[in-house]
N, C-alpha and C positions, 0 to 999 in steps of 0.2 A: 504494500500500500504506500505512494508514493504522496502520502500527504500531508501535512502544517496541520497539527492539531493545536488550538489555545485550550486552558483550560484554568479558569476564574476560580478564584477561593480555590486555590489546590490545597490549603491547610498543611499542619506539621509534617504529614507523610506522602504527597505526593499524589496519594493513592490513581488518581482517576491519570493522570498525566503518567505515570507509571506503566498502566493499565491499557495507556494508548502508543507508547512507546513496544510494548510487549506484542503488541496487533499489526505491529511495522508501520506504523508514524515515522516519514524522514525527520521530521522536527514538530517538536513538542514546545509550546512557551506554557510554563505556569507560573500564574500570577496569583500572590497575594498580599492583599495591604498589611497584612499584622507583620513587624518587623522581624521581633521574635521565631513569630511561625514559619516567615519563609525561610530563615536559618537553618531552622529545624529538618525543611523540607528540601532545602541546599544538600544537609549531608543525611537525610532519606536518599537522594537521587544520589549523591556519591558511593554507596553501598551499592546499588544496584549496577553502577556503570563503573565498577571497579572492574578492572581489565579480570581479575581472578574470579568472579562471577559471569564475565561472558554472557551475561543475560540480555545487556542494552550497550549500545556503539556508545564509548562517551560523548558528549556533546549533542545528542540527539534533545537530551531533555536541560531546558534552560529556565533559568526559575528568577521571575521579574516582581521587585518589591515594590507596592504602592497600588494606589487604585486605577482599573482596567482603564477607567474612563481620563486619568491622565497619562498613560502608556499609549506609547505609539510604537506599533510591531515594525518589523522591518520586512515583513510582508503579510500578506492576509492570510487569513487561515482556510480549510477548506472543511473542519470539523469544528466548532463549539464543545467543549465540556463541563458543567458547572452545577456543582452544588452549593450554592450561594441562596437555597429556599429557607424560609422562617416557618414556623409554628403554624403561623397565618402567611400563608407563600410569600405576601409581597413585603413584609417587613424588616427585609434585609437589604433594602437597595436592588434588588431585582429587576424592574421595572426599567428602571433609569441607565441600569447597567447594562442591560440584553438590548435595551436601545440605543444606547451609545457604540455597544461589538456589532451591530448590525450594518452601522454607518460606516466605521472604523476598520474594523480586524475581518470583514468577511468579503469571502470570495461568490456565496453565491446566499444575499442574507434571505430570499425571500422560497429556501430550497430546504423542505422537511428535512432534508436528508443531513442538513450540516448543521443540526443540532439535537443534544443528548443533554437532559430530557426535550424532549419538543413544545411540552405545556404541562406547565405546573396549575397548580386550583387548588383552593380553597375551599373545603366542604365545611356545612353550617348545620345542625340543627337544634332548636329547642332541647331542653336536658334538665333531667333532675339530679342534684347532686345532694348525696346523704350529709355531706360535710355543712353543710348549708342549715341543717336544722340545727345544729349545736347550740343553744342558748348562750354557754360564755364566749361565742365568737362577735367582736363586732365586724358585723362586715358591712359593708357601704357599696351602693352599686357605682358610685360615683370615683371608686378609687381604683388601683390598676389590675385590670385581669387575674383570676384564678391560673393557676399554670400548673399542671397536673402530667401522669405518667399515661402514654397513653395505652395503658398496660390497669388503670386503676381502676378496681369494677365498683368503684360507690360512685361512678358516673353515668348513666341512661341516657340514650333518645328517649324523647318522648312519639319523635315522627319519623319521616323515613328521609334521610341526610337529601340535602341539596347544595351547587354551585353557587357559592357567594362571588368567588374570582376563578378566571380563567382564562390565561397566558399564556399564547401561543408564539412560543419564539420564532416562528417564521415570517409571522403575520405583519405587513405593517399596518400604523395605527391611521384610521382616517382623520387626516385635519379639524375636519371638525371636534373630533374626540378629543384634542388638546387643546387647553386653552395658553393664554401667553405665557415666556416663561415654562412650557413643556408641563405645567400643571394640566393632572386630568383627574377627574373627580369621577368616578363608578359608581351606578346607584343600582342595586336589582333588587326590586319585592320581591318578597317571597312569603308564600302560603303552605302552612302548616298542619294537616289536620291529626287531631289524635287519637289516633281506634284506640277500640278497649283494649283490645288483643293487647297492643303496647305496654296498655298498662299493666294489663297482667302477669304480661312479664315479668317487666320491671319489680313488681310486688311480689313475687316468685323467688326471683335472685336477690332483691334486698333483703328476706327474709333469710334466705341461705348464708348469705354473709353474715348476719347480726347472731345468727345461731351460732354460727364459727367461731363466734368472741365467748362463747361458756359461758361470759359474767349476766347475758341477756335472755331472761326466761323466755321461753317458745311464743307464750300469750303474746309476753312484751313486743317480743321480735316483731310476731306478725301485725301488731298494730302500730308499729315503726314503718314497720313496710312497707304498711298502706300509706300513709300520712306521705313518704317518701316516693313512691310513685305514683302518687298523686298529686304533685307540682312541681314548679318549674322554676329553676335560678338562673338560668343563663343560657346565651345561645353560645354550645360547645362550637369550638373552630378546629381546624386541622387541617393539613397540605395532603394533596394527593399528584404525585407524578407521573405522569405519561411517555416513557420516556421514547416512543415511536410516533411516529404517523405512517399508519398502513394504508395500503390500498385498500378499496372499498370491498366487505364482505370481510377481512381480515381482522381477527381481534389484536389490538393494541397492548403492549406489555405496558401494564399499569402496578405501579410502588404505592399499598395501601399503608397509614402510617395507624387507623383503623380498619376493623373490618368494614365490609361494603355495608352495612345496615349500620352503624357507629358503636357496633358492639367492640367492649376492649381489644385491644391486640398489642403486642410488642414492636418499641417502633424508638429509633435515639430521637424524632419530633414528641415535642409535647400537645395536648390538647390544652386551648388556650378558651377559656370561660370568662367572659366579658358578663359581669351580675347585669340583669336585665331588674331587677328588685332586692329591698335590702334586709329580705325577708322572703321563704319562698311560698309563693303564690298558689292557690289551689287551682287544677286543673280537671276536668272531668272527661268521660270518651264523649266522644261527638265536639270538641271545643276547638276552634281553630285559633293558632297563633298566626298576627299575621306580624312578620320583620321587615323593616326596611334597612339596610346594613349598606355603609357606605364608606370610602374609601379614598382619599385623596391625595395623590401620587406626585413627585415633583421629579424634574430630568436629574437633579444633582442628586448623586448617591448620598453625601452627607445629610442631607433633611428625610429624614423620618417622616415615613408618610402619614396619616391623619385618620383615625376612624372613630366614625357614631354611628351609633345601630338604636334603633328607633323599633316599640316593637307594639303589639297591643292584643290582647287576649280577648274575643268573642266568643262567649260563654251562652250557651244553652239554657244557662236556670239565671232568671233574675237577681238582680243585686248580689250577685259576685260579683269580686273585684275584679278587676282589668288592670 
C-alpha cells in the first residue's frame, strides 16, 4: 500500500499510526498536541522501528507535536486516522479538526474511503438512574454532567436510544449550516415514548441489583425498584463509531461504546448524564418525553463547544409534573 496515512490524537503509544505502518503505509504523520504524550509516542515508535525488531522501515512513522489544525504536512494524506471522539463525540475539538484535515492534509477529502472512523454520533436517551434517589446527595441539574462507566447497571433507558449528533467525515458542510466565524449551532427534537415493557424491565434489574447488596430486604428492594424505574434524571449520552461507509445492502462495522438498546456494556467512553431535574421525576408507560438537545460548534479547536438540552414530559394522568 503505497500511501501517506495522518493520524490525529495518536496518544502515548502510537497505536493507530503503528497499526497503519504495519498494513504498509509509505509514511505515516502522527500528531498530537499533549507534549508529554507525543514523547511518549516518539519512543513507542522507536521500539517498533528498531532495526532488531524488523517490524517497521525507520522513518516511515513520524510523530508531529501540536495541534492538526496549526501543522502543515509536507504532503496530503490519502488515509485519515483519529480517535480524537469524546463521551458526547463532538466534545473534543472534533468538528473543527476533521474540518480543518479536510481542507488541509487530504488528498481526496470528500472520499468515504480516506477516512477511519467515517462518522462518529452521539446516541441520547431518557434514563433513570438509581444514584439519583439518594437523599444525602445534593445534586442540581444546573451543574456539570453525571459521568459514569458505561459498564454501570444503576443506569436504564427508559426509551429506545436515538441520534443527537452525527458526523460524517467525508461530508462537506452546506454554507448555510455555518454561520460566521465557522460557528454552527445543531438542533434535532427528538421524541421519546415509554412502553411498559421498558419499565419493567428496568424494575426487574433494579431489583436484582439492590438484592445483591444483602443489606436491602426483598420487600424493600422491590419497592426501590419500582420508585426507580419509574422516573427519569437525565438524558444519558454516549458516542457510537462507524468506522466504514459500505456500499448499499452492506452492513457497516459499527464500535458500540453501549449496547444497541442502551443496555450497559464495557466501553474506555463514559456515558455522560446531563440532570434534566434536581430530583427524579415520575414517569408512567404511555408518557412521552419530548428533548430538544443542542449543540454549538466553533472552527477553532480551543473553544469548547456549547450544549443545552431543553426537555418536557407529557404525561397521561393529570397534574403530574412535567
Amino acid at each position: 500500500m503505497d500511501w501517506v496515512v495522518v493520524d490525529i490524537g495518536t496518544g502515548p503509544c502510537a497505536i493507530l499510526s503503528v497499526f497503519a505502518a504495519l498494513a504498509g503505509a509509505k509514511k505515516v504523520y502522527a500528531i498530537e498536541a499533549n507534549p508529554a504524550m507525543a514523547q511518549l509516542a516518539r519512543e513507542a515508535v522507536a521500539l517498533v522501528e528498531h532495526p532488531d525488531s524488523g517490524a517497521i522501515a525507520p522513518g516511515t512513522i513520524e510523530v508531529l507535536q501540536g495541534f492538526s489544525t496549526e501543522i502543515t504536512l509536507p504532503e496530503r494524506a490519502d488515509l485519515l486516522v483519529a480517535e480524537i471522539v469524546g463521551s458526547v463525540a463532538s466534545e473534543e475539538g472534533m468538528h473543527g479538526t476533521i474540518r480543518d484535515a479536510r481542507r488541509r492534509h487530504m488528498k481526496r477529502p470528500n472520499d468515504p474511503l480516506s477516512f477511519i472512523p467515517a462518522r462518529c454520533q452521539t446516541v441520547a436517551v431518557p434514563a433513570s438512574y438509581a444514584e439519583h434517589h439518594k437523599k444525602a446527595c445534593a445534586w442540581t441539574a444546573s451543574g456539570p454532567p453525571v459521568r459514569l462507566a458505561c459498564s454501570n447497571p444503576w443506569l436504564r433507558p427508559l426509551s429506545t436510544p436515538q441520534l443527537w449528533e452525527d458526523f460524517a467525515f467525508f461530508e462537506e458542510e452546506e454554507p448555510a449550516a455555518t454561520g460566521a466565524g465557522g460557528v454552527r449551532t445543531l438542533s434535532s427534537p427528538l421524541r421519546f415514548d415509554v412502553p411498559a415493557a421498558t419499565i419493567a424491565a428496568n424494575r426487574e434489574l433494579f431489583c436484582e441489583q439492590l438484592e445483591s447488596l444483602e443489606k436491602v430486604p426483598a420487600i424493600r428492594a422491590a419497592e426501590l425498584a419500582g420508585e426507580m424505574a419509574s422516573s427519569i434524571s437525565g438524558l444519558a449520552c454516549w458516542p457510537r463509531l462507524v468506522l466504514d461507509a459500505t456500499a448499499e445492502g452492506e452492513l457497516p462495522i459499527i464500535i458500540e461504546s453501549r449496547g444497541r438498546g442502551g443496555e450497559p456494556s464495557t466501553s474506555h467512553w463514559q456515558t455522560v448524564l446531563p440532570l434534566l431535574c434536581t430530583k427524579p421525576v415520575t414517569v408512567e408507560a404511555g408518557d412521552v418525553i419530548l428533548v430538544i438537545p443542542t449543540v454549538t460548534l466553533a472552527e477553532e479547536v480551543e473553544t469548547p463547544p456549547r450544549y443545552e438540552i431543553r426537555a418536557e414530559l407529557l404525561s397521561l394522568s393529570e397534574g403530574r409534573e412535567s
